[in-house]
C-alpha positions as CSV (number, residue, x, y, z in Angstrom):
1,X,-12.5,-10.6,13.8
2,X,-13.7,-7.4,13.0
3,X,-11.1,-3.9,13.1
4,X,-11.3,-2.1,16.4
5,X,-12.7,1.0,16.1
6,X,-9.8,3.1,16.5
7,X,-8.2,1.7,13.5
8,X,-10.3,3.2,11.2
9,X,-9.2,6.3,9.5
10,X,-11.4,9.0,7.8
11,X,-9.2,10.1,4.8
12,X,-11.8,12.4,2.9
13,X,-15.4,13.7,3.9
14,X,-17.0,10.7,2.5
15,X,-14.2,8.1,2.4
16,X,-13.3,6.1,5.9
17,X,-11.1,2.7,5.4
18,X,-9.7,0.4,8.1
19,X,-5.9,1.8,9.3
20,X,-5.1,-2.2,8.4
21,X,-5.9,-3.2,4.9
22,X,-4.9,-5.3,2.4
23,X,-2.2,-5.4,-0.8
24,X,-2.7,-7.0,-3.9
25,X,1.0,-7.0,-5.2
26,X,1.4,-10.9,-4.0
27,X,-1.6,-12.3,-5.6
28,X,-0.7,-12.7,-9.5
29,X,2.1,-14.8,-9.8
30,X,6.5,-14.8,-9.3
31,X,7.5,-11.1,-9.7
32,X,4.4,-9.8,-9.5
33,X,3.6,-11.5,-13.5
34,X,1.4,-13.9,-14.9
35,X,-1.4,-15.8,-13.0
36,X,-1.3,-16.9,-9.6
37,X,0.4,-20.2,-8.5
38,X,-3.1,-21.2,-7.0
39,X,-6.3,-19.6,-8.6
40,X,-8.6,-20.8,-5.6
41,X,-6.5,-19.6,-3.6
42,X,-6.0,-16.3,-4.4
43,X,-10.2,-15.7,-4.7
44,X,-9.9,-17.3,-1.0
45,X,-7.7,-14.7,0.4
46,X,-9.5,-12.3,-1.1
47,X,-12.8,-13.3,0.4
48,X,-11.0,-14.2,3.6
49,X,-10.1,-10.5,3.7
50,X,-13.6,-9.2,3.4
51,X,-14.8,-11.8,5.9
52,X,-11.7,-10.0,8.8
53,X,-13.2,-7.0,8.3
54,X,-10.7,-5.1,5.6
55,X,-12.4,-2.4,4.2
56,X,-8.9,-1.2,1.7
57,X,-7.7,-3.0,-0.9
58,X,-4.7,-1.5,-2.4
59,X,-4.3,-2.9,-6.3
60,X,-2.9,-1.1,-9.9
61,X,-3.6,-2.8,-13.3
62,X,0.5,-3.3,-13.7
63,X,-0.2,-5.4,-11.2
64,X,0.0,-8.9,-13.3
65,X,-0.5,-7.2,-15.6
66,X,-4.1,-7.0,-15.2
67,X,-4.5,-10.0,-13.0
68,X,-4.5,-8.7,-9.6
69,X,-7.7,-6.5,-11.2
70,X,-9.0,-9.5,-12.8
71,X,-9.0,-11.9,-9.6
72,X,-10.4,-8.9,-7.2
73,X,-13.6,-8.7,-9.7
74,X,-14.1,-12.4,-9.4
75,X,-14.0,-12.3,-5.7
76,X,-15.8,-9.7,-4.5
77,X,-17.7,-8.2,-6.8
78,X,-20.3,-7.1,-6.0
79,X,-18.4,-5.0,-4.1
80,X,-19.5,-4.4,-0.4
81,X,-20.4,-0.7,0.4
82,X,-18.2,0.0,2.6
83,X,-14.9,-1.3,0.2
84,X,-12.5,1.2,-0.9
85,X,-10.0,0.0,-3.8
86,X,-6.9,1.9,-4.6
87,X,-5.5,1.9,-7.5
88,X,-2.1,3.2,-9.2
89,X,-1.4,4.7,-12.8
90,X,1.9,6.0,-14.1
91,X,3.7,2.9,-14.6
92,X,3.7,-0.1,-17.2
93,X,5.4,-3.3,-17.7
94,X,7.9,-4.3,-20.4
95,X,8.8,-7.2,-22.0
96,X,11.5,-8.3,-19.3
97,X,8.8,-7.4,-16.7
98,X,9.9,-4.2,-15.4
99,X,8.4,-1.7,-14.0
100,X,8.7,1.7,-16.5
101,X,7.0,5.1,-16.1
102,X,4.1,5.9,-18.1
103,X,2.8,9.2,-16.9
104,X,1.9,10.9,-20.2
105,X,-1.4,12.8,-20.2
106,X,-3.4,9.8,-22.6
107,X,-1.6,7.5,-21.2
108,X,-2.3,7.9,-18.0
109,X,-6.3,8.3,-18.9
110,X,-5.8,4.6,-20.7
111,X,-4.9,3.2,-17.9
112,X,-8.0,4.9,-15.7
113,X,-10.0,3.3,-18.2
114,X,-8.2,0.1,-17.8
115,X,-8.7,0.1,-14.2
116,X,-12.3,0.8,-14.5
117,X,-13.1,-1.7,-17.0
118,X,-11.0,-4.8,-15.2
119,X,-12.5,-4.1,-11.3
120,X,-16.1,-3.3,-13.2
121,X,-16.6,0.1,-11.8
122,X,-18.1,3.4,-12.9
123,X,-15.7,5.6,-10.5
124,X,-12.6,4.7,-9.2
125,X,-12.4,5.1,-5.4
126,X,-8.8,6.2,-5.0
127,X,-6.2,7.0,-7.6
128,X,-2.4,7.4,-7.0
129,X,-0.1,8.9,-9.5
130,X,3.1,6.3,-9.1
131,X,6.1,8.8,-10.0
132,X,10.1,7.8,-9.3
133,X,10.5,10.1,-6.4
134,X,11.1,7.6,-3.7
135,X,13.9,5.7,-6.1
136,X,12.1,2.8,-7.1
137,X,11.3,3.7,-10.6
138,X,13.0,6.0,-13.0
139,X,11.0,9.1,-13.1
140,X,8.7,10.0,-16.4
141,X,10.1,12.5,-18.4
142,X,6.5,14.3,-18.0
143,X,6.7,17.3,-15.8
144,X,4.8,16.0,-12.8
145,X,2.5,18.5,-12.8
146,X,1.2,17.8,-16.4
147,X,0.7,14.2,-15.2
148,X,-1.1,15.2,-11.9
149,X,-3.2,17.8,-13.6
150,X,-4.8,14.7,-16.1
151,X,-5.8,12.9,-13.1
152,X,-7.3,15.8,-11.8
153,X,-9.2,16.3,-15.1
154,X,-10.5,12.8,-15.1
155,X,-11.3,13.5,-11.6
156,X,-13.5,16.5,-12.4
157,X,-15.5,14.4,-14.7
158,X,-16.6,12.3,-12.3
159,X,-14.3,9.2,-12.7
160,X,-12.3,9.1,-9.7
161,X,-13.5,9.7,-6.8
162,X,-10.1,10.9,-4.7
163,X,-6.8,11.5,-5.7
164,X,-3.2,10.2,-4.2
165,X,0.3,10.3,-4.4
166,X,2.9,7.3,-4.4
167,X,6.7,7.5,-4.5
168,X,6.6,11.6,-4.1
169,X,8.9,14.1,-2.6
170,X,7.6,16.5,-0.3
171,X,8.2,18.9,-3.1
172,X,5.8,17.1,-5.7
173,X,3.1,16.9,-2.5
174,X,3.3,20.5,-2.0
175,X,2.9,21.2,-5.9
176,X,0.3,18.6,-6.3
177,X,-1.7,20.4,-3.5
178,X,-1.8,23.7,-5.1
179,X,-3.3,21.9,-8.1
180,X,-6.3,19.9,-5.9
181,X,-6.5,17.9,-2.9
182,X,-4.6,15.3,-2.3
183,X,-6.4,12.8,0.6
184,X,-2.9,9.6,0.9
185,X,0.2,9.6,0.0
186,X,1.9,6.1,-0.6
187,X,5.3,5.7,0.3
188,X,8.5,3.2,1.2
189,X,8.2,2.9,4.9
190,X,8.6,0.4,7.6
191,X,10.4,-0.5,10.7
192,X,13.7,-0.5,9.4
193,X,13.7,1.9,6.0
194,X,11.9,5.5,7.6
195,X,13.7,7.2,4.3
196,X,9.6,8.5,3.8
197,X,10.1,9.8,7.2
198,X,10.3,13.7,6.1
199,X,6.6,12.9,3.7
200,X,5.1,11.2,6.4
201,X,5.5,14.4,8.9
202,X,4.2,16.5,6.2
203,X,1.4,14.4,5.8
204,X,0.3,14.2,9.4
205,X,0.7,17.8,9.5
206,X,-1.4,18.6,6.9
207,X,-4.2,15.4,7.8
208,X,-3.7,13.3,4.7
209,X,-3.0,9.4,4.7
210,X,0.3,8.2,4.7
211,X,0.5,4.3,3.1
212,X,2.9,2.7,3.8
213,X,4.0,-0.1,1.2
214,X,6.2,-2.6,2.3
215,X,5.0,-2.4,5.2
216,X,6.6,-6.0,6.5
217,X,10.6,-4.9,5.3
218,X,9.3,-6.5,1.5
219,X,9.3,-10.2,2.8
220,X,12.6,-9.5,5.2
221,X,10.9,-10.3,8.7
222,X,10.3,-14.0,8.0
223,X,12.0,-16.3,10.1
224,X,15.1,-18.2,8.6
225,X,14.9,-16.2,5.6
226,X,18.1,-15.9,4.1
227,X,19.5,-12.4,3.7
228,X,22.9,-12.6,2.6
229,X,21.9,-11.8,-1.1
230,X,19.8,-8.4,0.0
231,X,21.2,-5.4,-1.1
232,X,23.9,-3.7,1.0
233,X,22.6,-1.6,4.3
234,X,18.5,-3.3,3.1
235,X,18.9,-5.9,5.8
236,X,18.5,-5.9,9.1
237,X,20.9,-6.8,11.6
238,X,21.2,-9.3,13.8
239,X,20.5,-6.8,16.7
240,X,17.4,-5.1,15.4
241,X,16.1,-8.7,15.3
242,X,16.7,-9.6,18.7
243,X,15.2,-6.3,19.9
244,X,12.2,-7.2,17.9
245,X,12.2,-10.4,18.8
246,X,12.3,-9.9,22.4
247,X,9.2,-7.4,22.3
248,X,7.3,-9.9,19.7
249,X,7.7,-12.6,22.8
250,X,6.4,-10.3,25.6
251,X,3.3,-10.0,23.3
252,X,3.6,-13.8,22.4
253,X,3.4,-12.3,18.9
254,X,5.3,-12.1,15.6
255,X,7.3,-10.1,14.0
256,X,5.1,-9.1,11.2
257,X,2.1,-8.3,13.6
258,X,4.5,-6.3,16.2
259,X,5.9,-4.4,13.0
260,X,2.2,-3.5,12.1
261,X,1.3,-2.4,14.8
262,X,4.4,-0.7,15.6
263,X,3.3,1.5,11.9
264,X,0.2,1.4,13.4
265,X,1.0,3.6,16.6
266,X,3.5,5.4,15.0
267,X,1.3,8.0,13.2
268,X,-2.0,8.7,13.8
269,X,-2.6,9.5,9.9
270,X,-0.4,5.2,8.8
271,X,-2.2,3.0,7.3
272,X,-0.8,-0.3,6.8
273,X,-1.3,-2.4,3.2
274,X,0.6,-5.8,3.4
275,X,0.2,-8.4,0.8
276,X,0.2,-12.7,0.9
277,X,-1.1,-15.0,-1.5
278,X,-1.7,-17.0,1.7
279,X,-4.7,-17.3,4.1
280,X,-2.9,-18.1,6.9
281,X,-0.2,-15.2,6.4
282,X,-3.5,-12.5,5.6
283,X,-5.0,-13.9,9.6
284,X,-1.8,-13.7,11.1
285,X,-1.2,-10.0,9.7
286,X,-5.3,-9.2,10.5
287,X,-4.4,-9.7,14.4
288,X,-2.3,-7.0,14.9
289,X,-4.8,-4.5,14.6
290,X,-5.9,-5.8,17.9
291,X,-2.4,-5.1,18.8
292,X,-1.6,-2.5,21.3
293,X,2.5,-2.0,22.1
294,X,3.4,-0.3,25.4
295,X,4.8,3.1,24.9
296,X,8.4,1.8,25.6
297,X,8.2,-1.0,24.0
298,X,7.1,1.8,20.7
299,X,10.2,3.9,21.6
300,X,12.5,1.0,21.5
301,X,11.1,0.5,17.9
302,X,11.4,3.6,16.9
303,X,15.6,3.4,17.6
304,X,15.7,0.8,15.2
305,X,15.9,2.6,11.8
């Protein structure tokens, strides 16, 4: 299986991924540290990717740390020509594993560096300055702009090759624009959370990528999962899931691929990144880009927020 045509996405002059690609955030192992439960695996599903027809891999070097970077060298490189990999800075991880903010000017060229060493490139394709704006991560102390405008230096020289945005406020995309151009945005967003809703307008107004991470409700559409432990108001109801159940049966699909390409169609500028450490889970995901939902069967979806 190859992606459809129409699911591709030009996001700068020189720069055109598939709208359905692939995140690296599941590969190294249990909260997202230390290596991954099955080595072979994880090359497999990497090279199973490629073989689909992804052409975006979404990665950061606090991904592991370092091991989602490692494992994506070992896979593919060579890299195909037509392979974008994304990469975030602005964030580190502690001793306990968290995630902290590490957007200080040298810091932030370290970990370009890093990233370029650890995926064994000259250039980095994409870049994404992770800040706390979406509420996921407590914000740097670093005035945004003095973060942004380091990524824009290193971008100048020559060592990345676009520039993006994850976790922002429409605010920080405005101000970030003024500074130099900004081609995706990643932010929170899927078919029950739209809190992104308000970045994602301004991005399809202005033509620049919206990503959307968690793209799959963070692991919340699996059958039989239990979700009395999720966080209060995170979980979806019993009714949202038999309205998206119902449409995923009329499709004789899932709910993953009907919530892809429910993203899918619900932007023309969404692009989709969800993650597995599995092969099976990475096909299943693949075939909803072939997915087309009926108009009311998209506006039923769209009431589900």
């Amino acid at each position: 299986m190859t992606v459809p045509v129409d699911n591709v996405l030009r996001i700068a002059d020189d720069v055109t991924v598939g709208r359905l690609g692939y995140g690296a955030m599941q590969l190294p192992g249990p909260g997202v540290w230390g290596p991954p439960r099955d080595h072979a695996t994880a090359l497999a599903v990497l090279r199973r990717a490629m073989e689909l027809g992804v052409t975006h891999i979404d990665t950061s070097d606090f991904y592991g740390p370092r091991v989602a970077n490692d494992l994506i060298r070992e896979a593919l490189y060579p890299y195909p020509d037509e392979l974008v990999i994304a990469t975030k800075v602005g964030v580190v991880r502690d001793e306990w594993h968290g995630f902290d903010a590490a957007a200080e000017p040298e810091r932030l060229r370290q970990q370009v560096e890093e990233n370029l060493v650890r995926l064994n490139r000259e250039r980095l394709d994409l870049v994404y300055l992770r800040v706390g704006g979406d509420g996921l991560l407590f914000p740097s102390e670093v005035p945004f702009a003095e973060s942004f405008g380091a990524l824009v230096d290193l971008y100048h020289r020559g060592l990345i090759r676009t520039l993006g945005l994850s976790g922002v406020t429409t605010g920080q995309l405005a101000e970030a624009r003024a500074i130099a151009p900004v081609v995706a945005v990643q932010n929170r967003f899927h078919l029950f959370d739209r809190s992104g809703a308000d970045v994602l307008s301004a991005c399809q107004a202005a033509g620049i990528a919206f990503v959307a991470y968690f793209p799959l409700a963070a692991g919340m559409l699996r059958p039989g999962l239990d979700l009395s432990q999720a966080p209060p108001g995170m979980a979806p109801s019993t009714e949202q899931f038999a309205t998206l159940d119902e449409i995923a049966s009329r499709y004789t699909a899932t709910r993953a691929q009907v919530a892809l390409a429910w993203l899918l169609g619900h932007s023309p500028v969404t692009l989709a990144i969800p993650g597995t450490s599995s092969v099976a889970h990475l096909e299943e995901n693949m075939a909803a880009a072939g997915l087309r939902l009926a108009d009311e069967d998209l506006a039923a979806l769209d009431k589900l927020a």
